[in-house]
Residue frames relative to the residue before (quaternion, step in Angstrom):
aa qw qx qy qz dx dy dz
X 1.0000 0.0000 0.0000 0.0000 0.00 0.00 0.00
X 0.2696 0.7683 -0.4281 0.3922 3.73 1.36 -0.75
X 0.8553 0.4195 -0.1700 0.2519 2.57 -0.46 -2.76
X 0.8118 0.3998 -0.1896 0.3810 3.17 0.62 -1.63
X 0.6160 0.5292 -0.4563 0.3637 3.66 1.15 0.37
X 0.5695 0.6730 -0.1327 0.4530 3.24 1.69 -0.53
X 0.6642 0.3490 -0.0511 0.6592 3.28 1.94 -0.44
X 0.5645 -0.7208 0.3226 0.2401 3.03 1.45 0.49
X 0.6180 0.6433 -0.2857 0.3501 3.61 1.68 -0.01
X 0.4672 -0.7047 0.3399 0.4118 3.60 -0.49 0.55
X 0.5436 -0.5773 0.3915 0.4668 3.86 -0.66 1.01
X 0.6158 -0.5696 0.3515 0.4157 3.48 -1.06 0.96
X 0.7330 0.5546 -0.2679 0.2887 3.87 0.46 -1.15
X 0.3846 0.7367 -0.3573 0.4262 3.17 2.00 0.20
X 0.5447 0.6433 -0.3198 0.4327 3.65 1.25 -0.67
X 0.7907 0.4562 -0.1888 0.3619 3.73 1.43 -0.98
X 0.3082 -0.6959 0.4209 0.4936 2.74 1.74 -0.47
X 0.5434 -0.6327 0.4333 0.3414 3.43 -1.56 0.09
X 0.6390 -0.6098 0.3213 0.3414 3.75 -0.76 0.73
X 0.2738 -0.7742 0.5189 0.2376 3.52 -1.21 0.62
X 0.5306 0.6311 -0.4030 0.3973 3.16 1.21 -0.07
X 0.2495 -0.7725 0.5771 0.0891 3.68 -1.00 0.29
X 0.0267 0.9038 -0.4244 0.0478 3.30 0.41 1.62
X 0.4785 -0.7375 0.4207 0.2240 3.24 -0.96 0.60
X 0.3023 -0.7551 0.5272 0.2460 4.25 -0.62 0.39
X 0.4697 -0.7359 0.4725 0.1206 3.02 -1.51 0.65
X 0.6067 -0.5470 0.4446 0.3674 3.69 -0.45 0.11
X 0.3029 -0.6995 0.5852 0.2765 3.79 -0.73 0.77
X 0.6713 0.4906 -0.4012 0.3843 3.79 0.78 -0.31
X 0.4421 0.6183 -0.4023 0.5103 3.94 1.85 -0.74
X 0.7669 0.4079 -0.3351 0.3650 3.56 0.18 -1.47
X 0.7539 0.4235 -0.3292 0.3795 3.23 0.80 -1.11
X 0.5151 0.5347 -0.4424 0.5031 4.15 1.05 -0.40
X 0.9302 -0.0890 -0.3470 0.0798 3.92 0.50 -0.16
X 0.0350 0.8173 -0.5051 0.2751 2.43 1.36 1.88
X 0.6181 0.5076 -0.2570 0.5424 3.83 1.72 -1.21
X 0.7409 0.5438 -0.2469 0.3073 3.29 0.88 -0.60
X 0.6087 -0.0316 -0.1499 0.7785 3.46 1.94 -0.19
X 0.2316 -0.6966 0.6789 0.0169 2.98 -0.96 1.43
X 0.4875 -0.6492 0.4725 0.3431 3.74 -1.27 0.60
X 0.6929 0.3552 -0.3401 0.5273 3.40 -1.26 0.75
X 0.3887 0.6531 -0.4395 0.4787 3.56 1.04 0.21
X 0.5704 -0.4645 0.5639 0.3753 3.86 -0.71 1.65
X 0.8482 -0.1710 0.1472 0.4792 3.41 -1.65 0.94
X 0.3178 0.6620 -0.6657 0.1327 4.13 -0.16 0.82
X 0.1086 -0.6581 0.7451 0.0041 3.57 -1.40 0.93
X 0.1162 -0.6475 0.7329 0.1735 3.24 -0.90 0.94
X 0.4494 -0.6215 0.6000 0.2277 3.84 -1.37 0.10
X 0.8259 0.0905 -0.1796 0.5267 3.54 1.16 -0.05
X 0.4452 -0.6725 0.5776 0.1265 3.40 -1.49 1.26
X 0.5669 -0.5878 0.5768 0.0191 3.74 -1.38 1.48
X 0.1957 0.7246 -0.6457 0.1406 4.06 0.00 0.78
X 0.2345 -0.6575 0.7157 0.0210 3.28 -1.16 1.51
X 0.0258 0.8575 -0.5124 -0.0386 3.55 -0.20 0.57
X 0.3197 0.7003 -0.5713 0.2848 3.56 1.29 0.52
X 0.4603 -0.6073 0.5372 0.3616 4.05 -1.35 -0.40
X 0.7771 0.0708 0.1228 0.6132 3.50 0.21 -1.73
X 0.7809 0.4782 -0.3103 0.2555 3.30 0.53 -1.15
X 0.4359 0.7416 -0.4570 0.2260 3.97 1.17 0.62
X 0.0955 -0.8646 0.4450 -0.2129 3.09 1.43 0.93
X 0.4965 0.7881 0.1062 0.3480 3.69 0.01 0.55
X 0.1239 -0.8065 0.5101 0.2720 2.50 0.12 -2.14
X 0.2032 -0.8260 0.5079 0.1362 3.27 -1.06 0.38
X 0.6771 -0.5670 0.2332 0.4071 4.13 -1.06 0.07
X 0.6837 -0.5988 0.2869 0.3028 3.28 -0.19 0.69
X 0.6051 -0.0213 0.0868 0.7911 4.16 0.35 0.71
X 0.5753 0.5827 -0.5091 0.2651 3.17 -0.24 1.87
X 0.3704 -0.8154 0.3560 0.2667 3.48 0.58 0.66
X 0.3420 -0.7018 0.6166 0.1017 3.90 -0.85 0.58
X 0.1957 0.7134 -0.6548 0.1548 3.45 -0.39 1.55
X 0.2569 -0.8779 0.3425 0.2146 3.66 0.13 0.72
X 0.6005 -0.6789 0.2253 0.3574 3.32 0.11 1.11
X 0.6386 0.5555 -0.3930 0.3592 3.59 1.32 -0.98
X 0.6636 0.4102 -0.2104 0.5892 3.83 1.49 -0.87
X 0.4943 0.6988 -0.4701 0.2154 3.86 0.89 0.07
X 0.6664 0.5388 -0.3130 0.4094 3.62 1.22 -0.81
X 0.7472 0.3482 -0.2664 0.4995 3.73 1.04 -0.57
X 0.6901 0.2376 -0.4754 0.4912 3.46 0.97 0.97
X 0.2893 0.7459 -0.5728 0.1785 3.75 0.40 0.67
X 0.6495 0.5185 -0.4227 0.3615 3.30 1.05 0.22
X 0.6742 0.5385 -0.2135 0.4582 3.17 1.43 -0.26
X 0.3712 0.5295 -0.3692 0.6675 3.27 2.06 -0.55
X 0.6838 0.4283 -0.4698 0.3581 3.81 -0.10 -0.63
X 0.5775 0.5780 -0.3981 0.4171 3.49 0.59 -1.72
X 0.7942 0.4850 -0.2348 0.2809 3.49 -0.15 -1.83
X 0.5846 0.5316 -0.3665 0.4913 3.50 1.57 -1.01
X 0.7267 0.5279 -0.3042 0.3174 3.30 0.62 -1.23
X 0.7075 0.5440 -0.1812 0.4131 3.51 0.76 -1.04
X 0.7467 0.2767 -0.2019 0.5702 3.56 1.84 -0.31
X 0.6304 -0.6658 0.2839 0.2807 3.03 1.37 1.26
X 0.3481 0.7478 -0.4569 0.3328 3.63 1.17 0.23
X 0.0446 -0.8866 0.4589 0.0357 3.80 -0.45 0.76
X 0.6035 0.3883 -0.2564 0.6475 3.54 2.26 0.27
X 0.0702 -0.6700 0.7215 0.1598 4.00 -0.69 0.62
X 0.0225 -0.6477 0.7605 0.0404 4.01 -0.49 0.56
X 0.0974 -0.6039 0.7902 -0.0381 3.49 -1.11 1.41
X 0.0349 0.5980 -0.7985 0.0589 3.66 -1.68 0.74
X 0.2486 -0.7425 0.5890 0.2002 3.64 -1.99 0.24
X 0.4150 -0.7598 0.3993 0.3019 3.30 1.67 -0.45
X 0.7865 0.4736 -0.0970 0.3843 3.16 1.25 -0.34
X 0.8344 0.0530 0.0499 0.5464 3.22 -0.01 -1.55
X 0.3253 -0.7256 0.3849 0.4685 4.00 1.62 -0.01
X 0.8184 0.3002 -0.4357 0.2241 4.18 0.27 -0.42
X 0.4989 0.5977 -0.5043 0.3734 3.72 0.62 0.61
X 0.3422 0.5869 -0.4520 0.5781 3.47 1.08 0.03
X 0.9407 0.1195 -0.1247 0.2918 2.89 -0.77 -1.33
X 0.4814 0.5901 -0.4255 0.4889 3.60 1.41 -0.24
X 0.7031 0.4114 -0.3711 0.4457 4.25 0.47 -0.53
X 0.4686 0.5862 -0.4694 0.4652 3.78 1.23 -1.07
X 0.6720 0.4630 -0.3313 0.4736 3.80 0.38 -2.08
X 0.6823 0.4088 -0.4390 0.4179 4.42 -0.03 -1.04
X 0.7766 0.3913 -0.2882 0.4009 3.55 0.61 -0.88
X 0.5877 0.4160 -0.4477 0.5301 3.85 0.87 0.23
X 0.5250 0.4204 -0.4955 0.5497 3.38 0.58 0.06
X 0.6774 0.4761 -0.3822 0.4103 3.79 0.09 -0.72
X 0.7114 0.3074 -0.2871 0.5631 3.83 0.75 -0.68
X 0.4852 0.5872 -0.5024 0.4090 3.73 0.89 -0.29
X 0.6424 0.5221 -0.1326 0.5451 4.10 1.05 -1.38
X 0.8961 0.1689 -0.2724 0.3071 2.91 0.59 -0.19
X 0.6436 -0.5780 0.2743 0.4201 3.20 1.90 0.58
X 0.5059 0.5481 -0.4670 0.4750 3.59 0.84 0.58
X 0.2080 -0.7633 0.6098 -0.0482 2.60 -1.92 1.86
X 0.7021 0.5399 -0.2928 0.3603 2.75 1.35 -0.48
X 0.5753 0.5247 -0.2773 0.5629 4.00 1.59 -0.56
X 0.2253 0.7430 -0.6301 -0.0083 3.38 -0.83 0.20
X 0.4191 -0.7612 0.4890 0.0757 3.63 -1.31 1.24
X 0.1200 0.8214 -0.5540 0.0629 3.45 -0.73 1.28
X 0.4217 -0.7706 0.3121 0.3618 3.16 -1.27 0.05
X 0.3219 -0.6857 0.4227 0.4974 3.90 -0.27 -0.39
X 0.5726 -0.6615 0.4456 0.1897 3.21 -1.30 1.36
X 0.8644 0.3556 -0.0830 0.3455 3.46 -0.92 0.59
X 0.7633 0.3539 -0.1156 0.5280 3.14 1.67 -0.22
């Protein structure tokens, strides 16, 4: 965001507008109790919520363990497919985080509750993870 104020350009996430949804954050100590609590590769394990890292380059570091990498700049033109996939693996939390700079976290949680708001889902709901 720096760069592109410094060059006089509009921060890239200006193109999406800003979310209407009003999303709520999760505890880092929740995510992390049931991440220990179903571990993957666990005999028939279903976790109920999906891990979105939504940083680009800058995950420098490292990232959470069984978390997927959708960078926030490409995250609004595939929420339909982030839905589908949530929906079809029974996943009823999206916890987005960036680890970094704290508003892409919560700016993709806000793009993607608007997406399930529109389309009429009750049963998914998009947050971010606090603190990270």
């Amino acid at each position: 965001m720096a760069a592109a104020q410094q060059t006089g350009e509009a921060p890239w996430h200006e193109a999406f507008g800003e979310p209407k949804a009003n999303v709520s954050s999760v505890p880092a100590e929740t995510v992390l109790a049931d991440l220990e609590g179903q571990p993957l590769g666990a005999a028939n394990a279903h976790r109920r919520f999906l891990l979105v890292d939504v940083r680009r380059t800058d995950w420098e570091g490292g990232t959470i363990a069984s978390s997927i990498n959708l960078p926030a700049h490409t995250l609004y033109q595939t929420r339909p497919m982030v839905y589908q996939l949530c929906k079809q693996a029974g996943v009823e939390l999206i916890i987005f985080y960036c680890g970094s700079c704290g508003g892409r976290g919560p700016r993709a949680a806000g793009w993607m509750q608007d997406y399930l708001d529109d389309v009429g889902e009750k049963k998914i709901q998009s947050v971010y993870l606090e603190g990270v």
